[in-house]
N, C-alpha and C positions, 0 to 999 in steps of 0.2 A: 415493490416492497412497501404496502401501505402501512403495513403493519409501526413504521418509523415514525416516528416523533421529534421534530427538528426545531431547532430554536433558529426561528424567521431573521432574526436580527442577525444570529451569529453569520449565515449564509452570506445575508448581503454585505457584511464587511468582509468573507471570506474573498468574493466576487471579485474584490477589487485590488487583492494583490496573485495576478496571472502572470505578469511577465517578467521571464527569466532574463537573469544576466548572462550577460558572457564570460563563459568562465575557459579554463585550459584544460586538454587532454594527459600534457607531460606528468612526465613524474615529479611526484608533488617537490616543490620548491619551499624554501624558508620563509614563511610571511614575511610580508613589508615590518620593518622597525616599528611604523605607527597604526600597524594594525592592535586592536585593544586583547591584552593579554592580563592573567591572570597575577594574584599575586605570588605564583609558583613557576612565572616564565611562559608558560605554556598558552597558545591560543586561545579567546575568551569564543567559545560554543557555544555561548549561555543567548538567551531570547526568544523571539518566535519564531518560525518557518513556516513556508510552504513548501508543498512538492506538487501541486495541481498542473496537471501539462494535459494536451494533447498527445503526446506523445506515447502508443500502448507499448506493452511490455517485450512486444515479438513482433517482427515487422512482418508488413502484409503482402500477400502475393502483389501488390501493384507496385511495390517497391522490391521486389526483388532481390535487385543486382544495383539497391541506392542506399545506402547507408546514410548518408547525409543527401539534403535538398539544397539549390541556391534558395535568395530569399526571395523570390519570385516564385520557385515553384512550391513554397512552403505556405507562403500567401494565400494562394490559388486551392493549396489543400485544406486550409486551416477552416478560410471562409466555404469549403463547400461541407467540410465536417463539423462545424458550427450549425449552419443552413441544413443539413442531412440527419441531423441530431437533434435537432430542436424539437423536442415534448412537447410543448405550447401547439406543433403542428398533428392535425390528428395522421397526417399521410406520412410521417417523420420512420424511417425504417427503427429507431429508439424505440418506440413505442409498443411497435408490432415483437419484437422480437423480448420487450419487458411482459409482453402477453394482457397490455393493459386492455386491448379489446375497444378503444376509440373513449376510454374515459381517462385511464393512467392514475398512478399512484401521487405520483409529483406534478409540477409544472415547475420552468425552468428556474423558477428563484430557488429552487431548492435545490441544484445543482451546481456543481463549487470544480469542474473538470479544466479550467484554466480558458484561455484564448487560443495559445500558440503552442507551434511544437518544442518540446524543452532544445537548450543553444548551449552547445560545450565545442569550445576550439573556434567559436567562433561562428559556426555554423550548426544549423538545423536537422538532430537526426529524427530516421523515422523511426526508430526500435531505441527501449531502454536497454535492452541484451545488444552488446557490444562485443561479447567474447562467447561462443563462435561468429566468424562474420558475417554470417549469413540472417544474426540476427533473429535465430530460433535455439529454445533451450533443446539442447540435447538430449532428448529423453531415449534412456537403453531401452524401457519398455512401457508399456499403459501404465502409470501408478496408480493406486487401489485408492477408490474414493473413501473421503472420511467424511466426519461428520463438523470439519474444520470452519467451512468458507462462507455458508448457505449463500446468498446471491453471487455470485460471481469471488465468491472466496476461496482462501485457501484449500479446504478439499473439493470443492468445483461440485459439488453433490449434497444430495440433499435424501443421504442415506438412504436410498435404495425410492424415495418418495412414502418413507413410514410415516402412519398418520395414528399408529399405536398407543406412543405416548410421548410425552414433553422430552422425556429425556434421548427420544429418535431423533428428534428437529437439530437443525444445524446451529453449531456455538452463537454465532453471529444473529440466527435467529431470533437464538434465547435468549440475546446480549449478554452472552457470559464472554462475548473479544468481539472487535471489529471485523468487518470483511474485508476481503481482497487483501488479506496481509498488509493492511493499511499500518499494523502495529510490529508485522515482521519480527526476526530478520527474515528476509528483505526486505524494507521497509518500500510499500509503494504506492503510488497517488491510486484512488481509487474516484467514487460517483460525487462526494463530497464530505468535508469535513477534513478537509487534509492540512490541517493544521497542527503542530508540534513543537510542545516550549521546552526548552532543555536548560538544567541545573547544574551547574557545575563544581567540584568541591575536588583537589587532591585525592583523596580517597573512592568515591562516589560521583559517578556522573548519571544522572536522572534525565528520562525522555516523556515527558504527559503527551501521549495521542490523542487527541481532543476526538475521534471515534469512540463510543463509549470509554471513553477516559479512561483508556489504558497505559500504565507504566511499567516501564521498562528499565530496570536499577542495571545499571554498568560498573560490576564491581574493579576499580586497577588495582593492576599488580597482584593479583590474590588468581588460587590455585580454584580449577570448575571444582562444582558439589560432585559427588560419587554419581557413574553413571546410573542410580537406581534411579536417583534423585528427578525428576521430570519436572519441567516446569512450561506454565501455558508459552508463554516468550521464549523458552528455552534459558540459559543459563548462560551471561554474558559476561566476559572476563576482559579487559581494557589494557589496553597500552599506547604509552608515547611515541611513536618514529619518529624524532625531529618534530615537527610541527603539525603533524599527521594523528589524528587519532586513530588506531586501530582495534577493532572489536571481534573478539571472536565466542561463537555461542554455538552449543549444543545442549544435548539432554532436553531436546523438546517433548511436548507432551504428544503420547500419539495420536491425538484428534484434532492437533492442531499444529503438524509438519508440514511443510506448504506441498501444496497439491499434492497430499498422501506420499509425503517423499518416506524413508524408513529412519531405523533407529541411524544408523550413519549419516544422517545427516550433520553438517558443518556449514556453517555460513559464517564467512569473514568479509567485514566491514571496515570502509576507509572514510573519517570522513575528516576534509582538507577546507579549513577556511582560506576560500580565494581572496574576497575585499570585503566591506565591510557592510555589502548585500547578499552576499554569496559563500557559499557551501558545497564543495562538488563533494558527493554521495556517490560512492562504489561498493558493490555488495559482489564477494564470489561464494558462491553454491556448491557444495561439495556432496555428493554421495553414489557413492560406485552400485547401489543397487537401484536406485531411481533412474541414471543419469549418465550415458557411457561416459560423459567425461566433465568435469568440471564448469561452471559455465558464470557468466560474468555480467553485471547493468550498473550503468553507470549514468545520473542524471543530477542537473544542482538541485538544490531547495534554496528558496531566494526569502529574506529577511523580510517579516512583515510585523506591521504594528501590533496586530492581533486585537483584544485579546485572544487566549481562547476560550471560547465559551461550551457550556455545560450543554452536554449531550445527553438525553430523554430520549429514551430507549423502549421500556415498559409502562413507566407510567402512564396509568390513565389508557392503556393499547389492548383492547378486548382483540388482539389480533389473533392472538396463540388459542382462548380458548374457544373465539369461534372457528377457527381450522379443524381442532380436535373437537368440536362441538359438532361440525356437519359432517367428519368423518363418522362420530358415531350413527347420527342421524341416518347416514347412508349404509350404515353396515345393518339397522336395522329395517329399513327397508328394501335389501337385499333379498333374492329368492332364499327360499330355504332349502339348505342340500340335502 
């Protein structure tokens, strides 16, 4: 993805907040007395995050029947998918599979995917999907690709590969949203930039995605817009459980429902300040035409200094018109039919 424009600086402080705390699986408990609370009672949300893990979204055939590792064989995995992944190396399977061809778009300072595998309960899992066990979304059938994710995003497609016009190319392309649902719901670590400062107000709680600086307004207490209504994030409505905030969003847009889910989509959101580094993040998926059955991830974001820094996207990025520049090119020196 050359076509990106990154801010060198923000990376290298990104770098250096990767490891997660330990946080708990149970049902969320009442913070500590002297954890920092607002002047309305409620948990203070407000500052920076990570969510950068090793840890992918759906566990792999080599973990099977492991839902969690000790921390020897977490070790063992971390440092061979560190060493297996490293862009810097031209033999790196990253590379081959980014289609860079032995030159690549990046090198690894401009990768922000953490150290370790994210640690809830205690221990190291190998999948953020938690519910089903097995640690794969439940998908009822293929969901129809959109034009949501472009590299590895939300719609997983890159519209059929149209080189027609700017408006074929995937969102994330055009930086009109981040990829890989980096800005959700469900919100998830993706290649880098996975940072996230959050504002907190009674009425309004605010999320800046530092991926093209996308925001996310969490309206509480207040009723969803009508379902005509679509929006790129979809439409998020807030509440208290005790100490728990919980989010619930619909009425996404349909070019940017995660992996072409349908208009029924539902995603509900938990998020539990542990201590005063930690956040345990719980997202459940809801849509009876994407998905036989509900499905669940659950990973912290751990407290970092931040800042977050200004994401450059287009500027200055002849990237888009010379794509549709040698598309033309090729179409005119195409046989004639």
């Amino acid at each position: 993805m050359s076509h990106r424009i990154l801010v060198l600086t923000g990376l290298s402080a990104l770098a250096a907040a990767s490891v997660f705390g330990q946080v708990s699986n149970a049902p969320a408990k009442p913070a500590a007395k002297t954890m920092a609370r607002t002047p309305d009672g409620h948990p203070d949300l407000q500052g920076v995050w990570t969510n950068a893990t090793l840890t992918p979204l759906e566990r792999s055939a080599q973990f099977k029947d492991k839902a969690t590792l000790s921390d020897a064989e977490a070790t063992a995995y971390e440092k061979n998918d560190l060493k297996t992944n490293d862009i810097d190396d031209p033999n790196a399977p990253l590379l081959a599979r980014a289609g860079s061809a032995g030159t690549g778009g990046y090198n690894n300072l401009f990768i922000d995917r953490g150290s370790e595998l994210a640690r809830v309960d205690g221990v190291k899992r190998t999948s953020l999907v938690i519910d089903p066990a097995d640690g794969r979304i439940p998908n009822a059938a293929r969901a129809p690709r959109t034009r949501g994710g472009g590299g590895g995003g939300q719609g997983e497609g890159y519209a059929g590969m149209s080189y027609d016009s700017i408006k074929n190319r995937p969102l994330a392309e055009r930086c009109l949203i981040g990829f890989g649902s980096t800005s959700g719901p469900p919100m998830l670590p993706v290649l880098y930039n996975n940072n996230y400062q959050i504002v907190q107000t009674p009425d309004t709680i605010m999320i800046l995605v530092e991926m093209v600086h996308d925001v996310r307004v969490i309206r509480m207490n207040a009723q969803h817009a009508p379902k005509e209504v679509h929006k790129w994030l979809g439409d998020s409505i807030g509440h208290w459980d005790g100490d728990t905030l919980v989010v619930e969003t619909t009425n996404f847009n349909e070019e940017n429902r995660f992996r072409g889910a349908s208009d029924k989509m539902k995603v509900t959101e938990r998020f539990q300040r542990v201590d005063a580094g930690t956040m345990l993040y719980r997202a459940t998926v809801e849509d009876p035409v994407a998905y036989s059955k509900p499905w669940t991830l659950e990973y912290p974001f751990t407290a970092t200094a931040g800042p977050v820094f200004e994401y450059a996207c287009h500027e200055g990025n002849y990237a888009m018109q010379d794509i549709l520049g040698g598309a033309r090119k090729a179409d005119a020196d195409a046989p004639k039919k």
